[in-house]
N, C-alpha and C positions, 0 to 999 in steps of 0.2 A: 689372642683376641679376648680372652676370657679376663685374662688378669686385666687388660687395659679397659673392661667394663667394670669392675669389681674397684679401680681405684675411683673411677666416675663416682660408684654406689657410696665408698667410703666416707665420700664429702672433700674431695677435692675441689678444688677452685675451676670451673667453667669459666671459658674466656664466652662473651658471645657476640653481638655486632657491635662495632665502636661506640652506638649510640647505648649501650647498655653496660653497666657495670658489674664487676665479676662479683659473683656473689656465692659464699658456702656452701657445699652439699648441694646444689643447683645441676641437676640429670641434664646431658644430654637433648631429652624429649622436651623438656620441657622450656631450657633454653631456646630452641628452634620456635617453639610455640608463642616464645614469646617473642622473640625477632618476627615471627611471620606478623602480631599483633603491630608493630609498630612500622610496618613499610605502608609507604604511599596508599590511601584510598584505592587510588586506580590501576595497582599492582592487584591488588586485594580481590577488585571488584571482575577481572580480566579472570580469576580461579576459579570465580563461581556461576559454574556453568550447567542449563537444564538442555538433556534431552530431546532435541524439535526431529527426530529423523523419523521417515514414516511415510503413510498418506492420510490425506487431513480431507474430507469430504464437505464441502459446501451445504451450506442449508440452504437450496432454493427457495424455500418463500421468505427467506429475510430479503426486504429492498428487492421484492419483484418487481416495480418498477424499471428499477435500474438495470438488473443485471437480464431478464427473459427478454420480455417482449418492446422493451423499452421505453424510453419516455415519452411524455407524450410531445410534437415538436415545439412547440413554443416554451415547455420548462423548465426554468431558468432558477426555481424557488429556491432557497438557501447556498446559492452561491456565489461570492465574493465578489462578482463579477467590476472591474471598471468599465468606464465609458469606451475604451478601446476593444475590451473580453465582450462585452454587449454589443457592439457594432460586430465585430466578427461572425458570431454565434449567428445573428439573425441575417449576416451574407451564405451560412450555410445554406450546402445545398446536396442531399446525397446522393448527387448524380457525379458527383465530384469522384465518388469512388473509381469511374471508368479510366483514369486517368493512371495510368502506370503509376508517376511516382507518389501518392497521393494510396494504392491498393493497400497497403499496410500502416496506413496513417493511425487504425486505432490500437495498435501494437505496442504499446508503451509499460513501462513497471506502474503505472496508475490502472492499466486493463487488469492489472489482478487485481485491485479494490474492487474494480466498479464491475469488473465481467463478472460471467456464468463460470467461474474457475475453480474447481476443486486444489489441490497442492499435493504435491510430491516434494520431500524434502530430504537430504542428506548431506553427509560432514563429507569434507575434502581430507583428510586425516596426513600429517608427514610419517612416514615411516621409522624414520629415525628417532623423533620426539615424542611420537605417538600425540601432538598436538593436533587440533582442528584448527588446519588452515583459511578452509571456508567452509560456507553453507550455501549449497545448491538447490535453490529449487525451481525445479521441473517444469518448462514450457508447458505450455497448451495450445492448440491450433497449429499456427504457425509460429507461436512466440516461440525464441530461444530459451533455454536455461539463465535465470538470474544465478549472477556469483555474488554472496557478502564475502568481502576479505576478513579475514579476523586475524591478519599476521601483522597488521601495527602497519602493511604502507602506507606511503602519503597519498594523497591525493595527487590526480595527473594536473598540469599547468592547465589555465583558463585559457588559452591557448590551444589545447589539444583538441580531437576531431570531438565528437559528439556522434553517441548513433543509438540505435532501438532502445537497447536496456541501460545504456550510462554506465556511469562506473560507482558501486557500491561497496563502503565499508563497513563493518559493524563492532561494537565493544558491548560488555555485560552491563549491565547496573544491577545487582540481588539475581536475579532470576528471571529479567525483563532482557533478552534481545533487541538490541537499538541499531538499529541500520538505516544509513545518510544515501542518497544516492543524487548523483550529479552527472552532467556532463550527458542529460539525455535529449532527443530531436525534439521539437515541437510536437504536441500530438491531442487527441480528444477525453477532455473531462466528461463530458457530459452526452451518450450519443445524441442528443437533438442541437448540438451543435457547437458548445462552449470549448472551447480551445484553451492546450497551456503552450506557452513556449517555452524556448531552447534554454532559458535562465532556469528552471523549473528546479528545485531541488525536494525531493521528497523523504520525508522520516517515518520509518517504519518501527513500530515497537510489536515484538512476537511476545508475548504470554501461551504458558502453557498452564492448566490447568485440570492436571489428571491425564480424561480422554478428552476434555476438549482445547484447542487454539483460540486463540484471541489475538485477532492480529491490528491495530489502530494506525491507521498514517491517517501523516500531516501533510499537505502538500503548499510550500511557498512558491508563488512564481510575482516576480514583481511586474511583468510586462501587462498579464489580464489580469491580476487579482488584488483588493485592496487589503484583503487580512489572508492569513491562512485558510484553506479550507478542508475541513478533518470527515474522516470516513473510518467504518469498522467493522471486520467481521467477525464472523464465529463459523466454527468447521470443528468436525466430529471427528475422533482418531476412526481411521477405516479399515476392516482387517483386508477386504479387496484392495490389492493393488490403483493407484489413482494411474490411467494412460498417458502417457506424455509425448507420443509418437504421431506425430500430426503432419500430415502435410502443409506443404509450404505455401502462401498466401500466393494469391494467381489473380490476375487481370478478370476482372466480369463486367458482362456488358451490361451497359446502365440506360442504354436505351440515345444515348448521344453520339453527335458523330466526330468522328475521331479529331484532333484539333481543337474542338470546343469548351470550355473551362464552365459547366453551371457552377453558378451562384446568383444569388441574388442584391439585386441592387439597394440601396438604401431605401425605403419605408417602400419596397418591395413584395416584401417577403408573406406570401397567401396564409401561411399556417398563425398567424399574430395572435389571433384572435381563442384560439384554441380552447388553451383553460379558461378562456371565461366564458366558453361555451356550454362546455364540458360540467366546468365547478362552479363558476360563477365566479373565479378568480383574477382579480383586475390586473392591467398591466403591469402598475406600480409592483405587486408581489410576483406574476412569474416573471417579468424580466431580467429578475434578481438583483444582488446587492447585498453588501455587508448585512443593511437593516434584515433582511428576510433571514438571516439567521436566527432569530432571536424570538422569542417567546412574545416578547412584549409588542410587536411588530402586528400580534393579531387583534390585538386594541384599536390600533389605527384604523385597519381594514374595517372595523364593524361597519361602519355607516355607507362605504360601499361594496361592501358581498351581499347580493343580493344570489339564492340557490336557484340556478335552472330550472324550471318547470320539466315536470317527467320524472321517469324511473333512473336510476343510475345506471348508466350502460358499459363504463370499461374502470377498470382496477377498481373495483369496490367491491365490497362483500356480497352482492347478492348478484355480480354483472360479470367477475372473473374468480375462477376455481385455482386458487396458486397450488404450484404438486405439494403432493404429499411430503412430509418430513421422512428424510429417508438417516437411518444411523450410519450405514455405511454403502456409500456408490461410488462408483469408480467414472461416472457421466454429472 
């Protein structure tokens, strides 16, 4: 072994991949180094991999709205909604829960964007390659464990069944986690009532950054939405364990009798009027739409927002206390 490094040293001719030419006194080490330089981008980008394993704890007062005590019913503000996503939303009706198949409806890989969910995360690891085959992370509630694949399968046929969590794959890009996820049931954007369907695919990118996560999805659905609509969180590395042992979602009574399907009829619906009770915000912006994304959209409005008379009484600084910032909980 020694003499056969020693001719290496001496300046023997290194063979290294076809695509390179043998060249003098060229080590070993450095040959390799330079074959790894020139394979595929996406060979490259598959190597470079950050540590997501752990428990990641939630910042409840980020998007209190969304994720505590929820929205208020009629708002619909910055989201994509079309004429089909908007008809839906305002047939909500949440009595609708009482109805067995329907009790796990807000169960979806979009409830970890928008819910009250901390994160348990860990590698599925081969034994043999000591590679990560996936990345699990950790139900809440009733949710199941998400799988991202990272072992290169394909995607299942558009054809195949479709159920809570989809089927999720992921590859590197630098140090960014990208995970696609498909093949999931119809289920709730928004709890005041915006619906995605069964088309739904959602893009997930995990950043880590130290002790903290940055987690961004995208979600496309073409049946309710006219553009993408993007959400994102942040979560503290936690030295407490995050729980993931929840019982399983169960039937509650909603106050209707059994057989009966609530919702509401078309320009039905008693909550309409809400934010512009509340804020003084007209229908045009909470019934949503692409336009309510955008900055420029509160131009429009000036001429009619007119503010409620009175003191502010829910989600605002002086009407609702959001908890305290906590660095590491396992709740």
């Amino acid at each position: 072994m020694a003499g056969n490094i020693s001719k290496f040293r001496a300046g023997k001719t290194v063979k290294t991949m076809k695509t390179m030419k043998a060249v003098p006194g060229m080590t070993v080490a450095v040959a390799l180094l330079l074959s790894t330089a020139a394979l595929p981008l996406r060979a490259q980008e598959q190597t470079t991999q950050v540590d997501l394993s752990g428990s990641w704890a939630l910042q409840e007062d980020e998007d209190v709205m969304e994720r505590i005590a929820g929205p208020i019913p009629d708002d619909f503000t910055g989201m994509p909604l079309n004429a089909a996503g908007r008809a839906l939303a305002l047939g909500y009706n949440p009595g609708s829960y009482s109805e067995p198949e329907r009790i796990c409806q807000q169960e979806s890989p979009w409830s970890l964007a928008v819910g009250p969910w901390s994160l348990r995360i860990w590698p599925q690891v081969d034994p043999a390659t000591r590679q990560v085959l996936a990345w699990w992370i950790g139900g809440a509630e009733s949710h199941p464990a998400v799988t991202i694949w990272m072992d290169g399968r394909p995607q299942p046929s558009t054809l195949a069944p479709h159920d809570r969590w989809g089927f999720t794959t992921g590859t590197w890009k630098g140090d960014m986690l990208i995970a696609r996820t498909t093949h999931v049931k119809a289920g709730i954007l928004r709890r005041s009532g915006a619906f995605s369907s069964d088309q739904t695919t959602i893009t997930s990118t995990f950043i880590r950054h130290g002790e903290m996560l940055t987690v961004a999805y995208v979600l496309d659905d073409p049946v309710y939405l006219t553009e993408p609509y993007v959400y994102s969180n942040a979560y503290l590395r936690s030295d407490s364990p995050i729980g993931i042992d929840w019982d399983p979602c169960i039937v509650g009574y909603e106050g209707v009798d059994e057989g009966e399907v609530p919702f509401y009829l078309p320009g039905k619906n008693p909550m309409i009027d809400q934010m512009k009770k509340v804020y003084g915000i007209p229908e045009e912006a909470s019934l949503g739409g692409a336009e309510t994304m955008y900055p420029e959209f509160r131009d429009k409005l000036k001429a009619e927002f007119v503010m409620p008379p009175g003191k502010c009484t829910i989600y605002c600084t002086t009407g609702f206390a959001p908890p305290p910032r906590r660095r590491a909980s396992g709740q």
